[in-house]
Each structure stands twice: as structure tokens, then as C-alpha cells.
KOLBANU-778366 format. One record per residue (C-alpha): x, y, z. Coordinates in steps of 0.25 Angstrom, whole numbers, plus 5000, padded with zeros to 4 digits. Layout:
# residues N
XYZ...
***
This chain:
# residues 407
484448225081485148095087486748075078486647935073488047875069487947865053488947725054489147605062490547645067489947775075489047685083490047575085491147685090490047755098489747625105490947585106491347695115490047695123490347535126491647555131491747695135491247745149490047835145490647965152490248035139488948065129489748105116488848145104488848025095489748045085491047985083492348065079493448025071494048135065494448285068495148405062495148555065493448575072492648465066492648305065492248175060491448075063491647925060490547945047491348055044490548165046491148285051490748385064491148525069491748495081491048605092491648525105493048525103493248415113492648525124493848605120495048525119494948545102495048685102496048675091495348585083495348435078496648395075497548535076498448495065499648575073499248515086499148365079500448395072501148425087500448285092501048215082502348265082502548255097502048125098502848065089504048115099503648115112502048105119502348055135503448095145502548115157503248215166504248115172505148185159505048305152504748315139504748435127503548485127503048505139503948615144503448695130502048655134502248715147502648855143501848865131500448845138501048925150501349025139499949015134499149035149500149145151500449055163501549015171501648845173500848745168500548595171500148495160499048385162498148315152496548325152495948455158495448385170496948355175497248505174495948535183496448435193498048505190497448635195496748605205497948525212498748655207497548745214497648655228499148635231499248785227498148825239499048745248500448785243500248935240499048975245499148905259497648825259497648705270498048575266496948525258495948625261495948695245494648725240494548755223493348825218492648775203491248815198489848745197489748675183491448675179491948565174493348535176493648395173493248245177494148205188493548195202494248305207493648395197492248325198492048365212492148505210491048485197489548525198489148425189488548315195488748245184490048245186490048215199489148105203489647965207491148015205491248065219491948085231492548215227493648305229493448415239494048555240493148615230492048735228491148745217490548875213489448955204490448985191490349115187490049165199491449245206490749275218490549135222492049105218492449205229491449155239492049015239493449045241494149015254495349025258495548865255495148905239496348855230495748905218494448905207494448845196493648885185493248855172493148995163491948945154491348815160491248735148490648585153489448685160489148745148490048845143489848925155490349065156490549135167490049285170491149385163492149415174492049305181493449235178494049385182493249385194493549245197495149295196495049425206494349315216495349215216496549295216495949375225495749255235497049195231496349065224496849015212495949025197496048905190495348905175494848785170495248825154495148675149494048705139494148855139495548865138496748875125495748955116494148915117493649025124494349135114495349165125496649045126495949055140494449095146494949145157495649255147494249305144494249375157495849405157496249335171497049235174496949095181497849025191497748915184497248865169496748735166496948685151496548565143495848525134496348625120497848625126497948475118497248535106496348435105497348305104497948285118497448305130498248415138498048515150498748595157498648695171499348815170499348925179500448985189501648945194501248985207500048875206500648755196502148775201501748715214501848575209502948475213503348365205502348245207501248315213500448315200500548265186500148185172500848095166500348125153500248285157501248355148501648245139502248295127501348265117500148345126501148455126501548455111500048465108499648555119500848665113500448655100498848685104499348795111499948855097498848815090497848895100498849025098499249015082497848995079497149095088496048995093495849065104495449185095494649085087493749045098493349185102493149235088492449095082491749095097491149225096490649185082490049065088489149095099488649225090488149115081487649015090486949145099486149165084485449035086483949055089483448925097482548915108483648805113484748925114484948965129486249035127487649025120489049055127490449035126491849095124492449075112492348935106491848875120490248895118488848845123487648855118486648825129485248765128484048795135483648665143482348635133483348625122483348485127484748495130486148525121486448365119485348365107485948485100487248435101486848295094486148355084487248465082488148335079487048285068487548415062489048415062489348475075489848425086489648485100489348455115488348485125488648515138487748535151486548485143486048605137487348665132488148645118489448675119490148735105491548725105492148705092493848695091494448835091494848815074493448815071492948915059491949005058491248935049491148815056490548895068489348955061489248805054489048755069488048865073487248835061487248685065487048735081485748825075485048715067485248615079484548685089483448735078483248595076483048535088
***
């Protein structure tokens, strides 16, 4: 089933952004104009149960009235300082998401691709400050089928040649391993290794898991060869998993954690790295920054996700409501149903190849009020905001089942 815009103004909106707009996306063709709590509305006013979340970064829901409520009233007294000044938020920010990671420094940045690139600098002038690696000689390790970010930096360590092609040269001191697979972490290791950075379930491959023990395992081998673990929680991270981090499912902890996305509950963008002293307590004034990175208004927002995450228990929510989906979704019976998997609220439903691909499933799911996302072709990625109800997770399975008996 093809969505055919019931109105004029859909297809003048659609086009509009396809004629101005670089084409580096394939939305579904719907057009959004309103949001509250997990669904939204379309220009015609028809409403959808929103089962993407923004890949993660509405965890808390469309519109948090708390989270909106701190927006508003920090931007009616202050939004931008950059770091040249101080200003009164940041230094609670700091300590509260410190607080939360049960770390020991933090440093702020926007989008989830400049916290990547904020922890590999991190990971490379720690290898030559601390651990004594040559001069521009450190190696970092990352896996087959991650996904980090964008920039070219991250792209050269990417095994997606989609990714990758025309967008080269790239940048070098990088290994690309199997993911899940420790043995070949430890086999690449040198003594030039900064460190490996990881993604705890690989979201953009397909939600992924690796083998159970693999992040312990991954821990032993890198303390063990003196390389720094950083954990790529920008989707995973602040709740979605069931955990307030993945990595917690296998009770270790990470050098370095890389957050985004949920950290601006769904109004701002907002990352962060926070790790050790030892590690981000190396930097000297100028050597790396943000203009916007920190600014009050992201830090007024970020604070009050973080107590939203904790006075609601969302994190309990995604592993309770999680469990409850993938039960449902694993009662399916369809010659099209290859497997389901996920942790908590993060869950795939993957496709056998003749099911034609997920793309299909995902537009007609949309003819039926609900809105998801392929990804890697023959996965569809169920990820609703962490405040979802029970009911509304049985209302989606139900739409989930009829899709693929249909087609």
C-alpha cells in the first residue's frame, strides 16, 4: 500500500523540501506538524503512534511538559554565552550528569557526532600524554557495521560503503573488527592501540546484539592491555535499553561514555563525553571546543531530562514495556518473520530477504497510524518514546501483525 497525501498542502510541503533540499534522506511521506507525549499529527490531522522516536532522541516523549516548561523559562533569561564567560547552568549540568554516569568530568558538545569526534581526540592525546604512544603513531579500534556519525573522520572508520564513496580521502589510524567477536579485539591490539570504541547494541546495523559477555570480555581485554573502552551510548544511552546505560546490563564500566540524542529530551540538541579525569582532564584551554557546546538553554534542558528520566523511572519503563513488546511481536506467525531482538524499548524485527524488503511494511504500517523506520533493508526498527502505555504497545503489535499478514 503506496500513502497518498489526502490534501494539496502535504504535496506542496513534500515537494517543497524535495526542490530545495539536498536529497540526503528518503523520509516516509507524511508530514508532521504536531506532537504531544508518543503520537503525532499530520497536516490533515490524523494522528500516529510515533514508533521511531527521532532514532532515540524522544525518549521522553513529544513535548515533555517539564522539559518544555525549563526551555521556556531559561530562554526567556539567557540561551548563549559560548565558553568565553560562564554562565549558571553549566557548572550544575556538569555535576548532575557526572552525578548520573557515576563519573568523574564531563565535556559538553551538541550533536552525537561531535561527542565521537570529542572522544577520539580525548582517546589520541591520552596515548601520547599518558600512555606514551609515538607521536602520531595512535591506532583506535571500532567494528564492522557501527555507525558513529557523519563527519569524515567517523566515515573512514565506517564499513558502509554507502557511507563512504565519493567522500574520500580519509583519515588513517584506524582498525575495523568483527563486532562481537573479543578474540579479534585482543588480536588487534598493539602497543600503538589508544583505544576501542564501541557501540553496546549497533542500532543503524540493525539492532545488533552482541554475544552475552562480550562488553565484560571486552573490559578484561582492554584493561588488561592498557587501552582505553569507549561506549558509543548515543542511542542506547539515558534509559532505552532498560538500564540508564547498556553497558550496565553487563555491570562494567567504560573509559569514556558518549551521549546525545535523549540528553536534550527531544527539544535541543545536546551531547556530552564523560569519563575520567585521568582521560578528559587532559585538555588545556583552546585545544578543543563549541561555541554552542554548553550554552545554557542546552544545559537547562539537558538537567531537566535528566530528572525526568529519574522521577519517572523510564528507564524501568523500557525494560518492563520492552519485555512486553518483543513477547507480543515474537507471537506473530508470518513466513516474512526471520527474528525479533532488542533490549528494552530499542527492538528489530528482521525480515527474511523474500519479504521484499522492510521499506514496504514500514509504508503500509503508516497507512495504519504507525509510524516506524526501516533500517538495513530488511529490518523494522520499533522504538516508541520511553512514556508509552501498555496499551498502545499491544495496539502497535496488532497493526504490526495485520501488516505482514497482508502483504
Amino acid at each position: 500500500m503506496t500513502h497518498d497525501p489526502a490534501t494539496m498542502q502535504s504535496r506542496r510541503l513534500m515537494e517543497q523540501a524535495e526542490t530545495y533540499g539536498a536529497h540526503n534522506y528518503h523520509p516516509l511521506p507524511v508530514v508532521l506538524v504536531r506532537g504531544e507525549g508518543s503520537e503525532v499529527w499530520d497536516v490533515e490531522g490524523r494522528r500516529y503512534l510515533d514508533f521511531l522516536s527521532c532514532y532515540s532522541a524522544i525518549s521522553h516523549g513529544h513535548r515533555h511538559p517539564r522539559i518544555i516548561a525549563a526551555m521556556t523559562e531559561q530562554a526567556q533569561r539567557l540561551t548563549l554565552t559560548s565558553r568565553a564567560f560562564h554562565n549558571d547552568q553549566l557548572g550544575p549540568f556538569l555535576q548532575e550528569l557526572c552525578e548520573y554516569a557515576g563519573a568523574e568530568m564531563a565535556l559538553p558538545m551538541n550533536t552525537g557526532a561531535e561527542a565521537v569526534e570529542t572522544a577520539l581526540k580525548a582517546a589520541r592525546k591520552w596515548a601520547y600524554q599518558v600512555k606514551g604512544v609515538p607521536p602520531e603513531k595512535a591506532e583506535i579500534i571500532a567494528c564492522t557495521d557501527n555507525f558513529h556519525g557523519r563527519t569524515i573522520t567517523i566515515i573512514s572508520f565506517s564499513s558502509e560503503q554507502l557511507y563512504r564513496d565519493d567522500f574520500g580521502p580519509f583519515t588513517p589510524g584506524f582498525t575495523v573488527i568483527p563486532y562481537g567477536d573479543a578474540e579479534a579485539l585482543e588480536a588487534a591490539i598493539t602497543p600503538r592501540t589508544a583505544a576501542f570504541l564501541v557501540e553496546p547494541i549497533q542500532g543503524e546495523a540493525g539492532v545488533v546484539i552482541p554475544p552475552d559477555g562480550y562488553l565484560k570480555a571486552v573490559r578484561e581485554i582492554t584493561r588488561r592491555h592498557r587501552v582505553l573502552l569507549l561506549a558509543d551510548e548515543v542511542q542506547t544511552g539515558l534509559g532505552r535499553t532498560g538500564r540508564p546505560f547498556c553497558f550496565q546490563h553487563e555491570d562494567i564500566e567504560p573509559d569514556l561514555i558518549i551521549l546525545g540524542k535523549a540528553l536534550g529530551g527531544g527539544v535541543y540538541p545536546v551531547s556530552a563525553v564523560v569519563g575520567t579525569r585521568e582521560v578528559l582532564g587532559l585538555f588545556r584551554p583552546g585545544e578543543h571546543g563549541s561555541t554552542f557546546g554548553g550554552n545554557p538553554l542546552a544545559c537547562a534542558v539537558a538537567r531537566e531530562s535528566l530528572r525526568v528520566l529519574v522521577d519517572e523511572c523510564l528507564a524501568q519503563r523500557a525494560d518492563e514495556l520492552g519485555g512486553m513488546l518483543m513477547e507480543r511481536l515474537r507471537t506473530i506467525s508470518s513466513p516474512y518473520v526471520r527474528e525479533v531482538r532488542g533490549k528494552g524499548l530499542l527492538v528489530g524485527l528482521v525480515l527474511h530477504p523474500e519479504a521484499g524488503g522492510a521499506r514496504r511494511f514500514c509504508e503500509a504500517l503508516m497507512d495504519d497510524g504507525l509510524l516506524c523506520k526501516e533500517t538495513h533493508e530488511d529490518v523494522i526498527r520499533f522504538a516508541p518514546p520511553l512514556v508509552v502505555g501498555a496499551e498502545q504497545l499491544d495496539w502497535a503489535a496488532e497493526r504490526a501483525a495485520g501488516v505482514l499478514d497482508r502483504l
